[in-house]
N, C-alpha and C positions, 0 to 999 in steps of 0.2 A: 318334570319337577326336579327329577333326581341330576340332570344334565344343567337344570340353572343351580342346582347347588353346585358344583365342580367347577362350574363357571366364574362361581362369584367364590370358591376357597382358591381357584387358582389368580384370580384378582390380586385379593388379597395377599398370598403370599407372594406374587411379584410388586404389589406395592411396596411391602415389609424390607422387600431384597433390594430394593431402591432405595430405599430410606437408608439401608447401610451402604451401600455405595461409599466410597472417600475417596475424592478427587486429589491428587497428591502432585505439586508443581513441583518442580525439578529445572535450578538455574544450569542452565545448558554447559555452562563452563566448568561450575563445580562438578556434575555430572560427569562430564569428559575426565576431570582430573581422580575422581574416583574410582572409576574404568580404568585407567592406567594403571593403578597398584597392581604389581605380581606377586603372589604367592612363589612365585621359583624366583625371584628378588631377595626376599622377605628371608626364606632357606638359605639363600647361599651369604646371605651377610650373619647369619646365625651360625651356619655350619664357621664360616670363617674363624669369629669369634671367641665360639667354642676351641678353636685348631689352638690358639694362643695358650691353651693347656690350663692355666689360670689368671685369673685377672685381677687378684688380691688386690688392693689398693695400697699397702707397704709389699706387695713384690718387688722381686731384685728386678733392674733394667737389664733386659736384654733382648737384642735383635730380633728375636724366633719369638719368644712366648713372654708372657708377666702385662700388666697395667696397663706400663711405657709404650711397649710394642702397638698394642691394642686400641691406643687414643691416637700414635703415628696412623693406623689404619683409617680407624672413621675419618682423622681431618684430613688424610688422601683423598679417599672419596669425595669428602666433602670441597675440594681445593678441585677436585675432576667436575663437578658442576657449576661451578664459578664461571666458565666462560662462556656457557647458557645463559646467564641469568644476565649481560646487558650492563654488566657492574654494577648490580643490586644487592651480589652476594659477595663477603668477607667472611673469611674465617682463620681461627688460630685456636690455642691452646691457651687459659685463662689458667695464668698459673699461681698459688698461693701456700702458703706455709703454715698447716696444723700446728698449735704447741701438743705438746705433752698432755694426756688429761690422768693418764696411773689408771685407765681402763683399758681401750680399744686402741689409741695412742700412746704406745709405751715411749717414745720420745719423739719429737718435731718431725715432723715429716711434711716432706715437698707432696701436694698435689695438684693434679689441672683436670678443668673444667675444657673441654672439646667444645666451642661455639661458632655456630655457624647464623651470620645478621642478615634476613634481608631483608631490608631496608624502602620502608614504606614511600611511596609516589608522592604524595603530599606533604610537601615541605610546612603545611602550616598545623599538619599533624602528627601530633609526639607519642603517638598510641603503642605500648608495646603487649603483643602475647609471646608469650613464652610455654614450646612446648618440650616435655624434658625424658629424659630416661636414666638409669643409670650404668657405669660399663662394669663398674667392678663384681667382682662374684666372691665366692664362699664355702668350703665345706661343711663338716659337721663343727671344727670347730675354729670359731670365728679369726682365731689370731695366729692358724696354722696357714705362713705364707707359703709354703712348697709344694703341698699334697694339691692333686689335681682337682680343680675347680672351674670345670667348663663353664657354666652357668648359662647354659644355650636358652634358660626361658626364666631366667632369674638372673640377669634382666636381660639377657641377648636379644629377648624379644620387644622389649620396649627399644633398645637403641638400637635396634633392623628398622623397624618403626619410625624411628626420628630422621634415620638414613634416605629411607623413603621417600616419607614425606620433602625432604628436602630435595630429592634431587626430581621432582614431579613438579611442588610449589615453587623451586626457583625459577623455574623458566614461566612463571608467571607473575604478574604488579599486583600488589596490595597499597590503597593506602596510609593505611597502617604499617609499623613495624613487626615483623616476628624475628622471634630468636628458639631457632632449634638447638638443645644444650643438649649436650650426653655428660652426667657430670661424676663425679666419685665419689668415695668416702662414705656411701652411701649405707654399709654394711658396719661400717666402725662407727657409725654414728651421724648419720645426712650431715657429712661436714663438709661435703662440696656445694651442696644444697644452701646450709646454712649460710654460708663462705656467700655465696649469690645473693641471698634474699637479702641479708645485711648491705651487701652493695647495693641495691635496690633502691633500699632505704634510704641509706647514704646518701646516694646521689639523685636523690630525689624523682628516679625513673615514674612516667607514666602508665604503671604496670598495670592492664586491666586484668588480668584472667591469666593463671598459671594450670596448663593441664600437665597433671604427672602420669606416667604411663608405666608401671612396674607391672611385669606380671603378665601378658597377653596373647600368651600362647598355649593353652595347656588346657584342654577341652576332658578331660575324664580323670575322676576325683578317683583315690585312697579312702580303702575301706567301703564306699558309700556303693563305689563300681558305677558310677556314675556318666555316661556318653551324649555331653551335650555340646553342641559348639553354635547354638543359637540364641545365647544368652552371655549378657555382662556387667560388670557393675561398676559404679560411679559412686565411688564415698564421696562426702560432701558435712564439711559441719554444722551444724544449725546454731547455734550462740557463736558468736565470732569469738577465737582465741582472745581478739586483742579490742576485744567489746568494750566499752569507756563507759562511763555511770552516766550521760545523755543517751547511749545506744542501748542501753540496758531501759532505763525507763523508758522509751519509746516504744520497745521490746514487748517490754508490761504492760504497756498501755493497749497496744495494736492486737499482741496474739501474736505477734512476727515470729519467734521460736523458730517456723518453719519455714522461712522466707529471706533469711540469712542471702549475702550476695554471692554463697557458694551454694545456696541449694538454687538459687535462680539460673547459676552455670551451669549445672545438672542440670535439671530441664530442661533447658537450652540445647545440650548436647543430647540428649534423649531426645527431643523433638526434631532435631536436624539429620542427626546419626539414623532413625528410623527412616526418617526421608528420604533419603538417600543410599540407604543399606538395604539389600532386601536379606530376610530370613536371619535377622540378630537383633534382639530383646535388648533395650537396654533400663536392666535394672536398679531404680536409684534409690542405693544405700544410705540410711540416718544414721551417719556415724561418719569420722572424722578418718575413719581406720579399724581395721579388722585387732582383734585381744591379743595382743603379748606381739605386735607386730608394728611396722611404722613405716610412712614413706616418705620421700624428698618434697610433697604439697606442704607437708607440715611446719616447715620451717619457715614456707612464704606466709601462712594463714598467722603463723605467731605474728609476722610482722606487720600484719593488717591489711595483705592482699587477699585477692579472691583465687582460692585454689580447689582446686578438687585432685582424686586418683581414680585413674582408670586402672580394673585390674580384672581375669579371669573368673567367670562365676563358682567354677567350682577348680578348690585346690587338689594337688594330688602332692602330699609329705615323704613321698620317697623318693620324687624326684627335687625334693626342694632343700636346701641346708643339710646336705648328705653329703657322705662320702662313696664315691664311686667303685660301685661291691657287688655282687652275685651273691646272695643269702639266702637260706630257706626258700629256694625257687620264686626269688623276686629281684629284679634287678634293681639296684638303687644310684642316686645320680642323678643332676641334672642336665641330660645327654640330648643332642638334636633329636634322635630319633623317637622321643617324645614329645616334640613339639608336632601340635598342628598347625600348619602354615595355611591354610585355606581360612581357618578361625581367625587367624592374624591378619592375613587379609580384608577380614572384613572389620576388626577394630580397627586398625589402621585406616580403615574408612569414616567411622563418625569420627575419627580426631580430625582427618582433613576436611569432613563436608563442615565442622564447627568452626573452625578453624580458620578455613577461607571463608566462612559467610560471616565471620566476627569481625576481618580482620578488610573486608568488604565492607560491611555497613558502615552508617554514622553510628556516635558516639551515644550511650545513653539519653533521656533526656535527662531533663534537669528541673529541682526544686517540684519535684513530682508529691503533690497530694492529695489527700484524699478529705471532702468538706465532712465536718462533723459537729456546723455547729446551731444543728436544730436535727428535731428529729423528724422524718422523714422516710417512705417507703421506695424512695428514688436516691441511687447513687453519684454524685457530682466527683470527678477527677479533673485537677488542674496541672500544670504541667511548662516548662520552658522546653526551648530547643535546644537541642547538643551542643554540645562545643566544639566538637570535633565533625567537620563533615556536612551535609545538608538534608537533612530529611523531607525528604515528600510529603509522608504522611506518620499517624502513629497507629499503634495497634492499643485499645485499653482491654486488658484479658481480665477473663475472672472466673472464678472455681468455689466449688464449695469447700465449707472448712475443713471436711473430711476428706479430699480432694487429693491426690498428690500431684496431681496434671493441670495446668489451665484447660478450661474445659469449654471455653467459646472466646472470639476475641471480634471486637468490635472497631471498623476503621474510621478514621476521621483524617481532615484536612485540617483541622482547627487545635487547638492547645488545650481545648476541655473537652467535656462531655457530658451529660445528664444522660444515665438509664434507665429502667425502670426494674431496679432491682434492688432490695436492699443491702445498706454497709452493713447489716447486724449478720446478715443472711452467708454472705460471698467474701473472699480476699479478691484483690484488684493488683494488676500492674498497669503498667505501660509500657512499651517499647518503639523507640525510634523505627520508620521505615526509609531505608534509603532507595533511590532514583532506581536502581536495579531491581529493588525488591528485599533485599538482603535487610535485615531486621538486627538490632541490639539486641544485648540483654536485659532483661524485664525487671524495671523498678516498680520496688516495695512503697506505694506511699506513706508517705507522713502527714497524722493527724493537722488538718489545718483546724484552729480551736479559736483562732479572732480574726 
């Protein structure tokens, strides 16, 4: 008796171990291009950076160190993987003129945006992502342009990152466009940022998804003593900056709050970034930005893109808006030899597995809704096809409302679908699948009411 007990508990606990089981597919290509990222890459375009002494964004021009120097560098590099890419890659310096504002600009000042385009395969597609960093740095205080200001992971580590990234993805075709910016002004006031998103606007770009990248190397927090380099976070805002009085009552109407097109980006990047990444958390933040702090996402989300900020789980304040000093047995500074480069390595990994698989798929779908006009314990979603691209199939996901994850997703070949689940119960998207498998980002439906 005692031998079919043992029997039947070790049954069951290999039943249990089954049930968790998670089959996890991996597009062979993205795959391959995330295996290539080097941490001793990743180091030496930081250390470099750093060498420039400061990178104040009103620094004087000079050969060796300052701004100037600093943006010559990255579009070096970035001008050295141009002949890889097949003539898909262009790059230059986007140059433009701050006025005066009587804060952070105490008069006009010249600055450029470092951009590097390549330039998406399908001519019938005007798709652009943009993924960004910033070059300029900072001590303690903000408008001292002389005192040494390495900035080796504020933000050296986001534009090692953007570096990367590029010289990996150009030797590959997207449909889509990307544009990797390293941009300025960032410190005086995202006014390189600005400067772009305004253009954006302007010129009517087909801007889907801006990822900002500040902040991504710096694994063990101040005070807290904190050694973690298997976690990170993805701000995301949930009411849209530039919400209109129809996206506000649809807002009321649905519950959406949490379903904003920049918290659907997070997810999106959490779900592929984990995929693809082994041994890194990605934690998504309800907030737009961390208190008394800002980044370069912020001025595209004013403008009514979809932005998000990728940045380090935990901060450490002596290495960050300091001046570089020995005190009380703590060295202060933001100096290479605090940066973790293995951590950056592997954020520098969910930007590319999100990145190429966005910039891969078709386009959202389209006129995506959800029936609501009888009551019923079954879910109906209707739905058009993208505009951009051709989709296979769709995926319809759905989660509880306590949820922060989609938590099952359902495939179809058809434009609708009846589940049996209820609209009161669960939130819904959908998401394009394209021929490769490569999926869009997940639309919120809209009440259909007649």
């Amino acid at each position: 008796m005692k031998r079919i007990l043992i029997l039947i508990t070790l049954f069951i606990i290999s039943n249990q171990s089954f049930a968790q089981i998670q089959i996890i597919h991996r597009d062979a290509a993205i795959e391959s291009m995330v295996n290539e990222i080097s941490a001793e890459n990743l180091e030496k375009y930081v250390r470099d950076l750093a060498g420039f002494r400061t990178r104040h964004s009103l620094s004087k021009d000079n050969p060796k160190e300052g701004i100037v120097a600093s943006q010559k560098y990255v579009l070096d590099l970035f001008k050295s993987f141009e002949p890889h890419a097949q003539g898909r890659l262009s790059s230059y310096i986007d140059t433009f003129t701050i006025p005066s504002d009587g804060r952070r600009i105490p008069q006009d000042a010249k600055m450029g945006n470092v951009m590097a385009t390549l330039k998406g395969t399908d001519p019938k597609d005007d798709r652009i992502f943009i993924i960004s960093a910033h070059i300029d740095s900072r001590a303690l205080d903000v408008m001292n342009t002389e005192i040494d200001a390495p900035g080796a992971n504020d933000d050296g580590s986001g534009v090692a990152a953007i570096i990367e990234l590029t010289r990996i993805m150009s030797k590959r075709s997207f449909p889509a466009t990307i544009l990797f910016v390293v941009v300025s002004g960032e410190e005086q006031g995202l006014k390189g940022a600005a400067y772009l998103a305004e253009k954006a606007k302007n010129e009517n770009w087909n801007l889907v998804a801006m990822l900002n990248n500040d902040m991504i190397g710096n694994s063990n927090s101040s005070e807290t003593n904190i050694n973690d380099n298997t976690r990170v976070r993805i701000f995301s805002e949930g009411v849209p900056a530039a919400e209109t009085e129809r996206m506000a009552a649809i807002r009321r109407y649905t519950n959406g709050e949490n379903d904003s097109k920049s918290r659907q980006l997070a997810r999106y990047m959490k779900e592929l970034g984990e995929r693809y990444v082994d041994q890194l958390e990605v934690k998504l933040l309800y907030r737009n930005d961390r208190f008394l702090r800002g980044g370069d996402h912020t001025p595209f989300a004013q403008q009514g893109f979809t932005a998000i900020r990728v940045c380090e789980m935990n901060e450490n304040y002596y290495h960050q808006h300091e001046n570089v000093r020995f005190e009380n047995g703590i060295q202060y500074g933001d100096l290479p030899e605090f940066v973790d480069y293995e951590y950056m390595r592997k954020v520098t990994g969910i930007n590319l597995a999100s990145l190429a698989s966005l910039a891969s798929a078709p386009s959202e779908p389209t006129n995506v809704g959800i029936d609501v006009r009888r009551l019923s314990n079954t879910s109906t979603l209707r739905w058009e096809a993208p505009e951009k691209g051709k989709a296979k199939g769709y995926y319809v996901l759905m989660r509880e409302t306590d949820a922060s994850m989609w938590q099952k997703k359902f495939y179809t070949e058809d434009t609708n679908l009846t589940i049996p689940y209820s609209k009161d119960n669960y939130f819904f998207a959908v998401q394009a699948v394209g021929e490769g498998g490569h999926e869009s980002m997940a639309v919120f439906p809209q009440p259909i009411t007649r």
